[in-house]
C-alpha positions, 0 to 999 in steps of 0.5 A: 043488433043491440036493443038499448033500454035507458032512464034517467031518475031525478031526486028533486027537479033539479036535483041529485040525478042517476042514470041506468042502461039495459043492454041486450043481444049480440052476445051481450046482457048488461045492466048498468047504473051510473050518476049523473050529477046535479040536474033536472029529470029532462037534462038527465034523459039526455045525459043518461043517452050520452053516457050510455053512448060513450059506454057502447063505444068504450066496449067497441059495441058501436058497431052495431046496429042499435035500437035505443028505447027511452020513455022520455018523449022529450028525449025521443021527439028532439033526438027524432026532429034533430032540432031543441030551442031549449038552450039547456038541451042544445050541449046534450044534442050537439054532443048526441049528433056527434057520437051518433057518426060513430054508429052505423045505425042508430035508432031511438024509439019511445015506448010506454014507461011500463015497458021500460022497468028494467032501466028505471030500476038501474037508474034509480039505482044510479041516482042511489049512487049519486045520493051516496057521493053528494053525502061522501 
């Protein structure tokens, strides 16, 4: 079993955006930070879950049984209705529903933003990398 933890960071609304993961158990402690491009903070919550996703099925990790955390409610309300009428979201959960067959089981929890500093550190730390490519 992984525990997953995930956020995202945006500098602006939109703006240069950044995304960090916190993996743990399994044998596995990772801490990853990655950018994310241009986008609004909710657009990277999602965006920040599908790179983690394809990170956990890059290191074959994905057959696992997986907890994801997230303190983005709007994240774990569409992942749990499996339903957005926000067009700008519907790219995120298509390609959410379709990793999400590669997992044997996969859940996403909300839990409280003081609970998740590890990946709001990572992400922030991911959207210092995107700041750093915007500027290159």
């Amino acid at each position: 079993m992984l525990k997953v933890y995930i956020d995202a960071a945006t500098k602006g609304n939109p703006g240069p955006s950044g995304g960090g993961a916190m993996i743990t158990g399994a044998g596995q402690y990772q801490q990853l930070s990655f950018p994310l491009g241009t986008m609004s903070n909710h657009e990277a919550e999602f965006a920040a879950l599908i790179k983690t996703l394809q990170l956990l099925i890059k290191q074959e990790l994905n057959q696992e049984t997986i907890f994801i955390f997230t303190d983005s409610k709007v994240l774990a309300q569409t992942i749990e209705k499996n339903y957005t009428s926000n067009a700008a979201f519907q790219p995120y959960l298509a390609e959410f529903q379709q990793l999400e067959t590669t997992f044997p089981l996969l859940i996403i929890q909300w839990l409280a933003e003081k609970e998740n500093k590890g990946a709001d550190n990572l992400a922030r730390q991911g959207l210092q990398k995107q700041l750093k490519k915007k500027t290159n």
